[in-house]
C-alpha positions as CSV (number, residue, x, y, z in Angstrom):
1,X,-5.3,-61.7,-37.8
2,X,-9.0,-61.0,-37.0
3,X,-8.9,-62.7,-33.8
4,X,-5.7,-60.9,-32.6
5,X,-7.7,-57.6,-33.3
6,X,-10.6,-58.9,-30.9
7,X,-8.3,-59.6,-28.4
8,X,-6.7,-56.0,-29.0
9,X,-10.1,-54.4,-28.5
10,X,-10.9,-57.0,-25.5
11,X,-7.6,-55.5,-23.5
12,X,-8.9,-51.7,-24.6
13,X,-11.4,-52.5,-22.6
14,X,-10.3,-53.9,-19.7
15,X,-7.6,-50.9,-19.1
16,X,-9.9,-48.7,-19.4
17,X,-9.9,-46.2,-16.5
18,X,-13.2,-44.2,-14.5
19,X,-10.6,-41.1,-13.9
20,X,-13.4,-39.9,-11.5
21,X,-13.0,-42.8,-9.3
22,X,-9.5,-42.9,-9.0
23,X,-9.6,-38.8,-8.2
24,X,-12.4,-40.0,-5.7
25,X,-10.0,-42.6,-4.4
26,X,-6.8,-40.3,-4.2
27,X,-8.9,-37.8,-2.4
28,X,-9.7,-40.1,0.0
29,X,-5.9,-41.7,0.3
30,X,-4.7,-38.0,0.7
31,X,-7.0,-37.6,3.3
32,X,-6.8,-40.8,5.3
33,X,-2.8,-39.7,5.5
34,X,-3.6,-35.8,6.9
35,X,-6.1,-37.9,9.3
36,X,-3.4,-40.8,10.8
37,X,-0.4,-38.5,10.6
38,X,-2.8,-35.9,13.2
39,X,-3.6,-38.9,15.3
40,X,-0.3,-40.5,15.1
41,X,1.4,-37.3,16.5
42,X,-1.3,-37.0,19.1
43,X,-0.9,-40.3,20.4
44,X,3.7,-39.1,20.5
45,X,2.3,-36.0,22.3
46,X,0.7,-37.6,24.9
47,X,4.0,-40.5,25.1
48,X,5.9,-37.9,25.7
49,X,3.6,-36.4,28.8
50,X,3.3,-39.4,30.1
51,X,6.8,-40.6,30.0
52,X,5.7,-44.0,28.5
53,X,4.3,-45.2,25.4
54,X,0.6,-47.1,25.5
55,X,0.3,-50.2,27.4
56,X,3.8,-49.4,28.9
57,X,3.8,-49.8,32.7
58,X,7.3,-47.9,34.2
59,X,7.5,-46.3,37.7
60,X,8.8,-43.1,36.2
61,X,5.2,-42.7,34.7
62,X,3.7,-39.8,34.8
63,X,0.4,-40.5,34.2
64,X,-2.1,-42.8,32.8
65,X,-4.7,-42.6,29.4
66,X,-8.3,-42.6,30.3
67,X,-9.5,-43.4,27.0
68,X,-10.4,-40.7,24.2
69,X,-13.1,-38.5,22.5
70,X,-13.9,-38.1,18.9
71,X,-12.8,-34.5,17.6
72,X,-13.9,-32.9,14.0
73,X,-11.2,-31.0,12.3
74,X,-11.6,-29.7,8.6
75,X,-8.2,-29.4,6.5
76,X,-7.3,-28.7,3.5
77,X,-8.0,-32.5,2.3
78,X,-11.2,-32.7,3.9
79,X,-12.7,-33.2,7.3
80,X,-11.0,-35.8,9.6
81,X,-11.7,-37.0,12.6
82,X,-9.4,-37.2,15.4
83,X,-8.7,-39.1,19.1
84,X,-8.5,-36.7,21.3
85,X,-6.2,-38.4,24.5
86,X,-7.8,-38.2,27.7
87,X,-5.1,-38.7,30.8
88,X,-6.6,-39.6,34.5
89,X,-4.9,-36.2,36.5
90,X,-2.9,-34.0,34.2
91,X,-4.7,-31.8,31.7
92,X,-4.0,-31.8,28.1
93,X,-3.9,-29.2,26.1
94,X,-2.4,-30.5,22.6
95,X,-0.8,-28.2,20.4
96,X,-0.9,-30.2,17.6
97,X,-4.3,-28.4,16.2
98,X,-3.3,-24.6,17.5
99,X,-0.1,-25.4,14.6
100,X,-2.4,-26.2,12.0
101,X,-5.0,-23.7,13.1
102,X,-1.7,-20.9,12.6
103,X,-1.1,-22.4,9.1
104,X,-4.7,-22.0,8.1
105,X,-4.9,-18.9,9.6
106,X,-1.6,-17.7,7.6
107,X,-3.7,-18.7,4.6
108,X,-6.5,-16.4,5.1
109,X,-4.1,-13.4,5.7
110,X,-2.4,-14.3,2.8
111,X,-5.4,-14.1,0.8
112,X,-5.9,-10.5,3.1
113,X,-2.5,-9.5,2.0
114,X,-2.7,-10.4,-1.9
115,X,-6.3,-8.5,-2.2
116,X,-5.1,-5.3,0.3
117,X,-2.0,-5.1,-2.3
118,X,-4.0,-4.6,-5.3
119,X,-4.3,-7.8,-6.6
120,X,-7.6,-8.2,-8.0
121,X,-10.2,-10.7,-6.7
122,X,-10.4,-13.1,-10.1
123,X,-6.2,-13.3,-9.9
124,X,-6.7,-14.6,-6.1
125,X,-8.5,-17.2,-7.2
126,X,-6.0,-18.2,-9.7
127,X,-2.8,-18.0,-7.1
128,X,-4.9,-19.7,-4.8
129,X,-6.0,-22.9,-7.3
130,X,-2.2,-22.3,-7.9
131,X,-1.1,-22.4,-4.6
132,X,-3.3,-24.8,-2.6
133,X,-5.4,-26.9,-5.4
134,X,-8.7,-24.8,-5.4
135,X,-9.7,-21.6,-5.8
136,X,-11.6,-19.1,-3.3
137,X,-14.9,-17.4,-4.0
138,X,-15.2,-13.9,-4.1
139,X,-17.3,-14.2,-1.2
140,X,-15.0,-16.1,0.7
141,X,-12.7,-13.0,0.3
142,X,-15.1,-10.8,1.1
143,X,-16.2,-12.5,4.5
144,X,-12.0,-12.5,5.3
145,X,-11.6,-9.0,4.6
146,X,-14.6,-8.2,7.3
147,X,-12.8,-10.5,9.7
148,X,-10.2,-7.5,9.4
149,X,-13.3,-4.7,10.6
150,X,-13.3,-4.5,14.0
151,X,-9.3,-4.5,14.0
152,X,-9.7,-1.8,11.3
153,X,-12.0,0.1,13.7
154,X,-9.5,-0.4,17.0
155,X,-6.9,1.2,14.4
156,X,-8.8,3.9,13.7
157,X,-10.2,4.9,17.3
158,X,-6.4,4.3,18.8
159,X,-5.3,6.9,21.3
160,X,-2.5,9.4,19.7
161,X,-0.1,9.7,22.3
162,X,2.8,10.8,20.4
163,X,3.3,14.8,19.4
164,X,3.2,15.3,15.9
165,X,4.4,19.0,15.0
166,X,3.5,19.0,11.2
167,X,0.6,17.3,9.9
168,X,-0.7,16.6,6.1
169,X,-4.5,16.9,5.0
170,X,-6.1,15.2,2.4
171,X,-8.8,13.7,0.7
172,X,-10.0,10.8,-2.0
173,X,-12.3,10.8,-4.4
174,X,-13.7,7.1,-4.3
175,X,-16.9,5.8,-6.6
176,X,-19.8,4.0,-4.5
177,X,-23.1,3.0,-5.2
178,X,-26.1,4.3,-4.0
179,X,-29.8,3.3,-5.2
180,X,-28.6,2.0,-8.4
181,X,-26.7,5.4,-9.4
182,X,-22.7,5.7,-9.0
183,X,-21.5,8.5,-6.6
184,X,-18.6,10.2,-5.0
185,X,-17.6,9.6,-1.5
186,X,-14.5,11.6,0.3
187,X,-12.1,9.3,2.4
188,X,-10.3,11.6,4.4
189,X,-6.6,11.2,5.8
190,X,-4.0,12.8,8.3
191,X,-0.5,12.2,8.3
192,X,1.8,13.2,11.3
193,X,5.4,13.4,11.8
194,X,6.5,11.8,15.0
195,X,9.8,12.8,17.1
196,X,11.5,9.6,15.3
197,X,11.0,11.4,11.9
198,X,8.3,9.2,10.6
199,X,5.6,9.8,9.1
200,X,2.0,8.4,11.1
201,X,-1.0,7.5,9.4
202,X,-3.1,9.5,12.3
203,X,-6.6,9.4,10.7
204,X,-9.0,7.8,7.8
205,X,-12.7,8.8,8.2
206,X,-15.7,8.4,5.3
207,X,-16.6,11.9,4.6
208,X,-19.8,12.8,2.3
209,X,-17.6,15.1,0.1
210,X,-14.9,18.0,1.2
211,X,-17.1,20.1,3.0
212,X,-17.1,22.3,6.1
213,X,-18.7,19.6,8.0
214,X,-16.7,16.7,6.9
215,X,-13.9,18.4,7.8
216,X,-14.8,19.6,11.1
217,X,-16.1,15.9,11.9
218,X,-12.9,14.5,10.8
219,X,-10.6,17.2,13.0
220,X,-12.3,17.1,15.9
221,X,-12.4,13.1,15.6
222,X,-8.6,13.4,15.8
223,X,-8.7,15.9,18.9
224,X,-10.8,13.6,20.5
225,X,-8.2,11.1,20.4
226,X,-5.0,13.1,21.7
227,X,-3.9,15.2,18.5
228,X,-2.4,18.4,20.5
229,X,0.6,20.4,19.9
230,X,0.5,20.6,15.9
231,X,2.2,23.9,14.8
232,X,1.6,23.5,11.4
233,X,-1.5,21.7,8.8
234,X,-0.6,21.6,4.9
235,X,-3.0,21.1,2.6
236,X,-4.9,22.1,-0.3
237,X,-6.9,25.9,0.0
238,X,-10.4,23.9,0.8
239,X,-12.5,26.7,2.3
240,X,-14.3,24.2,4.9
241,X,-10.6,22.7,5.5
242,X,-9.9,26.2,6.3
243,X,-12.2,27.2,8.6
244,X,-12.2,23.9,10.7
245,X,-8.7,24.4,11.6
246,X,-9.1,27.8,12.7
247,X,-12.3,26.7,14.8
248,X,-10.5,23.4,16.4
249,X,-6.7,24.2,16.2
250,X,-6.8,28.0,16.0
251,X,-3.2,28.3,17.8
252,X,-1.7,26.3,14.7
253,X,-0.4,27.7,11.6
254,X,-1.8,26.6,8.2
255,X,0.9,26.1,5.1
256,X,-1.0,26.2,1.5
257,X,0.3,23.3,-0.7
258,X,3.2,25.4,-3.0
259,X,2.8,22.6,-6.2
260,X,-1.4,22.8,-6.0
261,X,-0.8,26.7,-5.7
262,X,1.2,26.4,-9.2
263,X,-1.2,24.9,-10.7
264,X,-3.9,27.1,-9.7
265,X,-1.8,30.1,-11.9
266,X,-0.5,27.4,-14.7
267,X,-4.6,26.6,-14.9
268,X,-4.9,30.5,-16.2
269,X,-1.9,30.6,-18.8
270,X,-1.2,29.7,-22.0
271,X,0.5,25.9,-22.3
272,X,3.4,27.7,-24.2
273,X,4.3,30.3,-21.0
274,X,3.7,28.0,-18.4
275,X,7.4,26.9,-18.7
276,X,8.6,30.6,-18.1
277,X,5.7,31.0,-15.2
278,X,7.0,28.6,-13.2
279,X,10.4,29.4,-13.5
280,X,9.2,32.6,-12.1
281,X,7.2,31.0,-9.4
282,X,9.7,28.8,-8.1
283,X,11.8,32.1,-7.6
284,X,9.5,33.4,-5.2
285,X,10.2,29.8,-2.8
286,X,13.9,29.5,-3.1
287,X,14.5,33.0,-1.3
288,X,16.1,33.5,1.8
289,X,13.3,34.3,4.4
290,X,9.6,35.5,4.3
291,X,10.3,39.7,3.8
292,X,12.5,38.7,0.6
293,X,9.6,36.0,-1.1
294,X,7.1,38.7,-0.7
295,X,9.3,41.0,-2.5
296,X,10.2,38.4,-5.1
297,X,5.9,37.7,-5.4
298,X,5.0,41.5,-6.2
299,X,8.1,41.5,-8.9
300,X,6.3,38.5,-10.2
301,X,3.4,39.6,-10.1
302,X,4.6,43.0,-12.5
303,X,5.8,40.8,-14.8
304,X,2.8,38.8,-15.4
305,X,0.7,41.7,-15.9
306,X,3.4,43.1,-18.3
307,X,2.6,39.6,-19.7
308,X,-1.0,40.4,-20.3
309,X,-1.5,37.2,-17.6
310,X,-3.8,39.4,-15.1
311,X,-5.5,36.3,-13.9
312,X,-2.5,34.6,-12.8
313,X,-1.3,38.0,-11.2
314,X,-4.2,38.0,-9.6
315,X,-3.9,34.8,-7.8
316,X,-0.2,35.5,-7.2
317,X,-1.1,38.5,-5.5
318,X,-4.0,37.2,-3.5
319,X,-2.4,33.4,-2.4
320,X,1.2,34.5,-1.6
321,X,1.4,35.0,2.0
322,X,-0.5,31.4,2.1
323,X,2.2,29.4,0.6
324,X,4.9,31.1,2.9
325,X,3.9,29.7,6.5
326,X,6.6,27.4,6.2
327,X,9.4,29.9,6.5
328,X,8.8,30.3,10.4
329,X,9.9,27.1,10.7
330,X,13.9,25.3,10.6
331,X,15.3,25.7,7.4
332,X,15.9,21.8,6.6
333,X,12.1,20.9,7.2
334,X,11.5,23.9,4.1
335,X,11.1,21.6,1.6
336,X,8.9,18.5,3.4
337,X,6.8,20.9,4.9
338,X,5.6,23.4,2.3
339,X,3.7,21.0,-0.1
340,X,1.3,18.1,0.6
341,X,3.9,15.8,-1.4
342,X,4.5,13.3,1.3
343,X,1.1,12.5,1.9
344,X,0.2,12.7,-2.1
345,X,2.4,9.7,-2.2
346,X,0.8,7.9,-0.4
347,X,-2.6,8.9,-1.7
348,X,-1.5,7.6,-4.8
349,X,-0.6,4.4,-4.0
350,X,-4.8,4.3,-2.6
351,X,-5.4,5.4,-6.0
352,X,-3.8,2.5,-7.4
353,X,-5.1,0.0,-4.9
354,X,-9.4,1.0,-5.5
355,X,-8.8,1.3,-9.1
356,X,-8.3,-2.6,-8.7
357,X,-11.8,-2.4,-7.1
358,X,-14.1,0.6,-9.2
359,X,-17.1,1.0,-7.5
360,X,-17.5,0.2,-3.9
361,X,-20.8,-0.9,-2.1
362,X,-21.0,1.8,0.2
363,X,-18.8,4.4,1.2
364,X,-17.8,2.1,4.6
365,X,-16.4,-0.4,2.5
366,X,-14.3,2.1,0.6
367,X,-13.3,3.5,4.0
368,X,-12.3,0.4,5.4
369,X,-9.9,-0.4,2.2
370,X,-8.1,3.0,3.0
371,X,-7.6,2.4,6.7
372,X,-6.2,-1.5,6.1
373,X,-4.0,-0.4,3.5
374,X,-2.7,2.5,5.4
375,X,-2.6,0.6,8.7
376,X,-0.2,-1.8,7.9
377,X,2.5,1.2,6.6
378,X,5.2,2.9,8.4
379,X,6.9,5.4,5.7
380,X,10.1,7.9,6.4
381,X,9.8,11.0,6.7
C-alpha cells in the first residue's frame, strides 16, 4: 500500500501544470493564427490581381511578384509581422489592413461613445476586459476623447447657414479646478429651430460665469458665424443676457421663460398658497391675445395684495409684459416658444452626463464634454 502511495504522489507531480506557461504559450498560438491568417489573405489578394496563384505561369497573367517587405502591425493579440506583396508593374494597395484598421478604429469610438453616454471611466474598463480581454486605462480614454478636439472645434466654428426664427439661451453650472480650489465655470448653449422643425444645437462656448461679457462673447461668436434673421430669444431674465441681445440683435424680440417667471413669485409665498398662486398665474397665459393677459395680470395682481403677498404682486406687476412676447407670434408655436423647456431638456441630460465626471480639469475640458455630447444629437422640435 505504501508504494502505491509513492507512485500516487510521483504522478502529482508529473501532471502538474506552470499555468503561466501555457497562458504564455496560448498567447503566442493565438497570435501566430491573427499573423498567418493576415498573410494568408494577402498572399489570395495578390492571386486574385495577378490572375494566378505563386509559381503559376498562365498567359492570362496579369502580372508577376517581385518579392516582399516586412510590415509591423499591432492587433489585439499582439504585434505581427506581415509580407507585404511587391508585383513588378501594377501597384498594390491591399485592403486587407484598412479593414482591420476600421475595426480597431470602431473600438476606440466605442470606448468614445460608452464614456460621451455617461458611463463612467472605471465601468469602461470593466465592458472593455468584458468585451475584448483587457481593460483600458483611464488615460487611454482620455488621449481618445482628445482625438475627438479638433473635430469638436470644426463643430463648433461651423458656418450657420440655415435661418432659425426662435432660438433658446442657456447656461451650466459645471465644477473645475483651479489652483487646488474647486470653482464654477458657465458652458453656454443656443438652440435654434430650423425650417424642418428641428431643433439645432447652434452654439456651446466656456464662459467665466453668466455675465455681460460672457454673453456678449458668446452672441456675437454666433453672429460671426451666420446667425441672422432670429425674431425671437427665450431665456431666463439675466441682466447681461439682456443687454447683449439688445446690443447685437436689437431688431429681435426677447420672450422671458414663463416656468422660471413662476418660480420667481412661488420663491416669495407661503408653500401652502403656492398651489392657488399658480392656478392664478397660469390664468394670465391661457388668454386669448396680449390686451386680455395684461388685463388678466393686474386682476392677479389685486388679488395677491388682497392676499397680503405684496412681494409676489410686485413681480407680477413689474415682469408681465416680459413673459408675453410670445403672443405676436402663430398661435401653435405658443406653447414651445414661451418657456426655455426645450432646451432645459436637453440641459438636463448634460446634467446627468458631468455628474458621471464631478470636477473637471479646466473649464475647456468641461466645454468640450458639452459640445461632443450635443454634437452628435438631432432632437424634434
Amino acid at each position: 500500500m505504501k508504494k502505491v502511495a509513492k507512485k500516487d504522489t510521483g504522478l502529482k507531480q508529473i501532471l502538474k501544470v506552470d499555468e503561466t506557461v501555457v497562458q504564455s504559450h496560448l498567447d503566442e498560438v493565438v497570435r501566430q493564427s491573427v499573423e498567418d491568417t493576415l498573410n494568408g489573405m494577402l498572399d489570395a489578394e495578390v492571386d486574385r490581381l495577378c490572375q494566378m496563384k505563386r509559381y503559376e505561369r498562365t498567359p492570362d497573367r496579369a502580372d508577376t511578384r517581385a518579392g516582399s517587405y516586412d510590415r509591423s502591425l499591432h492587433t489585439k493579440a499582439g504585434e505581427v509581422t506581415l509580407r507585404m506583396p511587391k508585383l513588378r508593374s501594377l501597384p498594390f494597395e491591399t485592403q486587407i489592413i484598412e479593414r482591420y484598421r476600421r475595426r480597431e478604429s470602431s473600438v476606440e469610438e466605442a470606448l468614445i461613445e460608452m464614456y460621451l453616454a455617461g458611463v463612467s471611466v472605471r465601468r469602461v474598463e470593466d465592458i472593455t476586459e468584458a468585451l475584448w480581454g483587457s481593460k483600458v486605462s483611464p488615460s487611454t480614454v482620455s488621449e481618445l476623447n482628445q482625438k475627438l478636439a479638433v473635430r469638436i472645434e470644426d463643430w463648433r466654428n461651423r458656418p450657420i447657414t440655415a435661418k432659425h426664427a426662435y432660438v433658446w439661451l442657456d447656461g451650466i453650472w459645471l465644477k473645475r479646478s483651479w489652483g487646488g480650489e474647486v470653482r464654477n465655470v458657465a458652458v453656454l448653449v443656443a438652440v435654434g429651430v430650423n425650417a424642418e422643425g428641428y431643433r439645432d444645437v447652434l452654439g456651446v462656448l466656456e464662459g467665466a460665469k453668466e455675465d455681460k461679457e460672457s454673453w456678449l462673447g458668446f452672441l456675437r461668436h454666433l453672429k460671426e458665424r451666420g446667425l441672422a434673421g432670429t425674431e425671437l430669444f427665450t431665456s431666463d431674465r439675466c441682466a447681461g443676457l439682456i443687454e447683449s441681445l439688445g446690443e447685437v440683435y436689437p431688431d429681435a424680440r426677447w420672450q422671458r421663460c414663463v416656468v422660471h417667471w413662476y418660480r420667481n413669485v412661488f420663491s416669495v409665498v407661503p408653500r401652502q398658497k403656492v398651489g392657488l398662486v399658480a392656478a392664478m398665474l397660469k390664468a394670465i397665459h391661457a388668454q386669448e391675445d396680449r390686451e386680455a393677459a395684461r388685463q388678466k395680470a393686474h386682476d392677479v395682481e389685486k388679488k395677491l395684495l388682497a392676499m397680503r403677498l405684496e412681494k409676489a404682486a410686485k413681480i407680477v406687476r413689474e415682469g408681465v409684459d416680459e413673459t408675453l412676447a410670445y403672443m405676436a407670434f402663430p398661435h401653435e408655436h405658443w406653447l414651445k416658444i414661451r418657456t426655455n423647456n426645450p432646451l432645459e431638456r436637453i440641459m438636463r441630460e448634460i446634467r446627468r452626463r458631468t455628474r458621471v465626471v464631478g470636477c473637471f480639469p479646466d473649464g475647456n475640458s468641461a466645454m468640450l464634454l458639452v459640445a461632443a455630447r450635443l454634437s452628435r444629437r438631432r432632437f424634434p422640435y
